[in-house]
N, C-alpha and C positions, 0 to 999 in steps of 0.2 A: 725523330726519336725512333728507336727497334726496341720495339715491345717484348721482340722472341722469347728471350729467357724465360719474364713472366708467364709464357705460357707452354713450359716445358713440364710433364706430370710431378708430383712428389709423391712419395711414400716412407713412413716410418710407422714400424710393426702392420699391423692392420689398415690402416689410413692408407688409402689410396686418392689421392686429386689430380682431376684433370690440367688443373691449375695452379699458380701461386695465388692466385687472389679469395680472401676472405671477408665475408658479411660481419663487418666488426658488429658485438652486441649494441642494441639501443632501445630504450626500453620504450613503449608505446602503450601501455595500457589500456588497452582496448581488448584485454580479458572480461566481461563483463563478473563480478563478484568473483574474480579470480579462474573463470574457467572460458578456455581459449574456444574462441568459435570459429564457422567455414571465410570469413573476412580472413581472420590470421592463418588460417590454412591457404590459403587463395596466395597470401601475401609471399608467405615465405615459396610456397612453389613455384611460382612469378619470376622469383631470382635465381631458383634453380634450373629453370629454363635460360633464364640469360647468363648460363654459364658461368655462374658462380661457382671457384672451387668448394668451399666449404661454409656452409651458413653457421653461424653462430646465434642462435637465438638471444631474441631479449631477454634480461634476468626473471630467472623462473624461481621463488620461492621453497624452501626444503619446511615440513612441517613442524614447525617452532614458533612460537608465541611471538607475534609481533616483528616476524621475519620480511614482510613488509609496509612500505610507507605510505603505498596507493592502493585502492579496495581493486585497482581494475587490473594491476600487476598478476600476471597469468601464475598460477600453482603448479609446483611440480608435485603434488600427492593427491590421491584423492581416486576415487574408480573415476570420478567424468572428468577430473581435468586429464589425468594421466590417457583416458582412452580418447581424448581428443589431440593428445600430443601422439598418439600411435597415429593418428592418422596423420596429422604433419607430416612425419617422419616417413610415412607412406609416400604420400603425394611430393616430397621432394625428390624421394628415390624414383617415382616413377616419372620425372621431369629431367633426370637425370645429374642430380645432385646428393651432395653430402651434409650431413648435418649433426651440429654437436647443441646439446643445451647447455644456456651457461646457468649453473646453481648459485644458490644467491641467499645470504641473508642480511640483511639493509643495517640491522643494529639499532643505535639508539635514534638514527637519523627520521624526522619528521618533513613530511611535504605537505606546504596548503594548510587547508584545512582540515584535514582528513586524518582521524589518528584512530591508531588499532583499538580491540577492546582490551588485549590482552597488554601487561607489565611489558615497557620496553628491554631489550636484552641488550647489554653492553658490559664490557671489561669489568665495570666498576658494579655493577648490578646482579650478575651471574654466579651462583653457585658452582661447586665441584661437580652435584650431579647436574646442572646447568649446561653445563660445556661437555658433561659425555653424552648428554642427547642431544647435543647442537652437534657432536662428533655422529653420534649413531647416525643422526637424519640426513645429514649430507650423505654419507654411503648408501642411507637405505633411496636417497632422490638416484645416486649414481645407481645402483645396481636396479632401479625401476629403467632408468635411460637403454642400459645396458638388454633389459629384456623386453624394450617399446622395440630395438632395433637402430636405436641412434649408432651414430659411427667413433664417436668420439664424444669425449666429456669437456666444460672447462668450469673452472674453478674459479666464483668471485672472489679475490682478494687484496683489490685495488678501490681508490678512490675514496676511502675515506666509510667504508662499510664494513661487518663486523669483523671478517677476518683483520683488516687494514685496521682497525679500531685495537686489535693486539698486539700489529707489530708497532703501532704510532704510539711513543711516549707520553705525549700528550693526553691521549685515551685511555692509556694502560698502566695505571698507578697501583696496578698489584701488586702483593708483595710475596705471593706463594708461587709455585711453581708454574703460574703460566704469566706473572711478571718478571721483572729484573731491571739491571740498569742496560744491557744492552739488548741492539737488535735481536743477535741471536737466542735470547733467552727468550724476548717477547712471542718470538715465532714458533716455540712449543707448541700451541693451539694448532695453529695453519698443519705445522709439522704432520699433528696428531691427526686433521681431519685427511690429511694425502695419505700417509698410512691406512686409515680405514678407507675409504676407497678402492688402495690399491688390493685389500683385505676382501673386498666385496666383490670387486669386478674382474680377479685373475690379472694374469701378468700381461696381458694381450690390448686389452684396449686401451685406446690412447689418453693419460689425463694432461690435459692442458690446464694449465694457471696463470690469471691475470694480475700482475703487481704494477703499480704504478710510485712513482716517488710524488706527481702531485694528490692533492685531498682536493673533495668538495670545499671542505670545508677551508683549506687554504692552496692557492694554488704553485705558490712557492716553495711549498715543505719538500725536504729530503731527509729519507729514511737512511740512506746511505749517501755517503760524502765522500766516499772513497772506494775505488774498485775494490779493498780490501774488506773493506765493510759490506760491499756490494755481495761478495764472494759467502762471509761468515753468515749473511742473511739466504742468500738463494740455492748454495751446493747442499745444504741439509733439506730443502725441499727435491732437489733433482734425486738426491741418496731415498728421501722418502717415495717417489715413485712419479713426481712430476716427467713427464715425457717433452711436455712443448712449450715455452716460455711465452706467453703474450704478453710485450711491453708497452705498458699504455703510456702516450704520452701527447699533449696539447699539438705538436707540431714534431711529424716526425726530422725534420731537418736540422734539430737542436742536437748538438752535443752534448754529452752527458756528461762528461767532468773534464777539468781542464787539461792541457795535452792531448789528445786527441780528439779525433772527429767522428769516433765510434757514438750512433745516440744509444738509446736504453735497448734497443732489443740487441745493438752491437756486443753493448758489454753483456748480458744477459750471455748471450753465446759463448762470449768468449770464453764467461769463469766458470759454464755451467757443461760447457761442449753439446748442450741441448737444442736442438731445432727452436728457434722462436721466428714469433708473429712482432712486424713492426704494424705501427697505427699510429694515428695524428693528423689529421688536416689533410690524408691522400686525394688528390685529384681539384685541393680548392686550393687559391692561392694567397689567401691572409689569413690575419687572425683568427681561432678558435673562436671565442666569442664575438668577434664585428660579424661573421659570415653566421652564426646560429642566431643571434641576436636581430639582426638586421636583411641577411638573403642575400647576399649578394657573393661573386665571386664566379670563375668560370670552372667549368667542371674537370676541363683536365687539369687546372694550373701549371705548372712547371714540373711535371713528372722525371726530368734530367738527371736531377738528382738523386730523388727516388731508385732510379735503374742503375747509375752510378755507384749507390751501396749493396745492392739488392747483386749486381754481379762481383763486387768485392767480395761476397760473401758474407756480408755484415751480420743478414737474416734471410730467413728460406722464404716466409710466407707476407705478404701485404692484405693489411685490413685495411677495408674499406667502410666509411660509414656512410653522412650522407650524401654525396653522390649517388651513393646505391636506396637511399630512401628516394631518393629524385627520381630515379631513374633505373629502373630494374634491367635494363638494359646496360648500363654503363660497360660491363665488362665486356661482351659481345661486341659492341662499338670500337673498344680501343681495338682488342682483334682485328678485326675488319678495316681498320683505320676511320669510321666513320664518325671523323672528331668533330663535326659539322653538326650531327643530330645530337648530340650531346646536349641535354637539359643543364643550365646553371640553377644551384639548390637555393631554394625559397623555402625561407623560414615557415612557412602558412603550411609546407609538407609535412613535417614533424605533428602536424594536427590533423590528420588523418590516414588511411591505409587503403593503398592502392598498387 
């Protein structure tokens, strides 16, 4: 296989990469009481050494009651969390790497045993002024990112957490104006927080947004069932100031709706004409859950295909996840072709940082 493409630079506005490959978010919680120490500094610089184009940090918290589901989930506010993510943001640029934090609020969702002190926040739970400080707090996490020196922003709005909690039916039984019966109405919320962002941060830095069609919570759900639906959901976030699409998905090698062989970040492009990030099972070659579940699987798997969309023009950028918890090196390797040293990812990784 010829890797070349993937390692041709990108650039849109400000964003500059040396590469197409990116550090998909994964969260690790190993923030202790929310604030990131020199292990997660160590961690993310590690990869910006191995030639990572763009790190995506794990979900960082915006200041709102109950915004997340684990005490150890890193904080995006705060003078010590925030000057401990300055210095991330240091050490990756001086490793020779780029980095955006992904913001985050978790919603009604519960892990373990572990539950906030504060009122969970969800569609069905949240006030009018509820939701314009869940809007303020996302702009004021973005414009702190913006003055740590990050490179780019992204936006949780996938997998079944609060923004995804608005545009999901199921979650979103309001009946004022940040419900309705369709997609496009539920997505008011999302709308409103890209707006403010884009409010905060000027016209220059890059906001990136993650949407997914599956939930945690189900992993068969679609939000959209038709590129038309697809279109009425995602062009009013690109019109609101969205720059880069990341389309999450189980397995990037699925098709997203019938008739073609475009998957999600394909169509993402197509109705949005916006740069997106593909992600899903890059570099391993089964199942989502048999390979996180279980460990097994090889690290490059079947990348043919991969390159085969990826020069169609499908999508600009590849996220990578664990492979790259595996193996901080992964990207570096394929370069070089040194598909030999390649670590296959063990589930036992995801339980520590290194």
């Amino acid at each position: 296989m010829n890797f070349d493409s993937l390692f041709t630079p990108f650039q849109y506005k400000g964003l500059q990469l040396k590469n197409r490959f990116v550090m998909a978010p994964m969260t690790r919680a190993f923030a202790t009481d929310g604030i990131p120490n020199q292990l997660i500094v160590d961690y993310y610089a590690r990869r910006a050494a191995g030639e990572v184009g763009l790190i995506l940090t794990e979900g960082t918290v915006i200041n709102r009651p109950a915004s997340k589901n684990m005490k150890d989930i890193p904080n995006f506010y705060g003078d010590e969390a925030l000057a401990s993510w300055k210095k991330v943001a240091e050490e990756v640029h001086a490793a020779g790497g780029k980095i955006a934090p992904q913001i985050w609020h978790v919603g009604n969702t519960q892990a373990g045993e572990w539950l906030p002190s504060s009122p969970l926040e969800s569609p069905d739970t949240m006030t009018l002024g509820d939701i314009q400080a869940t809007i303020d707090a996302f702009a004021k996490a973005a414009k702190d990112a913006q003055t740590l020196g990050f490179d780019a922003i992204e936006i949780h709005g996938a997998h079944g957490y609060l923004i995804d909690q608005f545009f999901w039916q199921q979650t979103n039984k309001r009946t004022d104006e940040y419900g309705g019966k369709t997609l496009k109405e539920r997505s008011r919320f999302a709308v409103e927080v890209v707006k403010a962002i884009r409010k905060a941060v000027g016209p220059d830095m890059v906001i990136i947004m993650r949407l997914s069609q599956w939930k945690q919570q189900d992993f068969t759900v679609k939000l959209a069932h038709t590129p038309q639906e697809l279109e009425e959901w995602v062009v009013p976030l690109a019109e609101a100031g969205v720059d880069i699409f990341h389309g999450s998905q189980r397995r990037y090698w699925e098709n997203e709706f019938d008739g073609s062989d475009l998957n999600f970040a394909g169509w993402l492009k197509k109705v949005t004409g916006k740069p997106t990030i593909t992600v899903g099972s890059v570099g391993l070659n089964g199942d989502f859950l048999e390979f996180f579940g279980e460990g097994k699987g090889a690290s490059t798997g079947d990348l043919s295909e991969l390159i085969r969309r990826f020069d169609r023009g499908d999508f600009d950028l590849v996220a990578v996840g664990r492979s790259l918890l595996q193996d901080p090196e992964w990207v570096k390797k394929i370069k070089s072709g040194r598909f030999e040293e390649l670590k296959s990812f063990e589930a036992a990784s995801a339980q520590k940082l290194y």
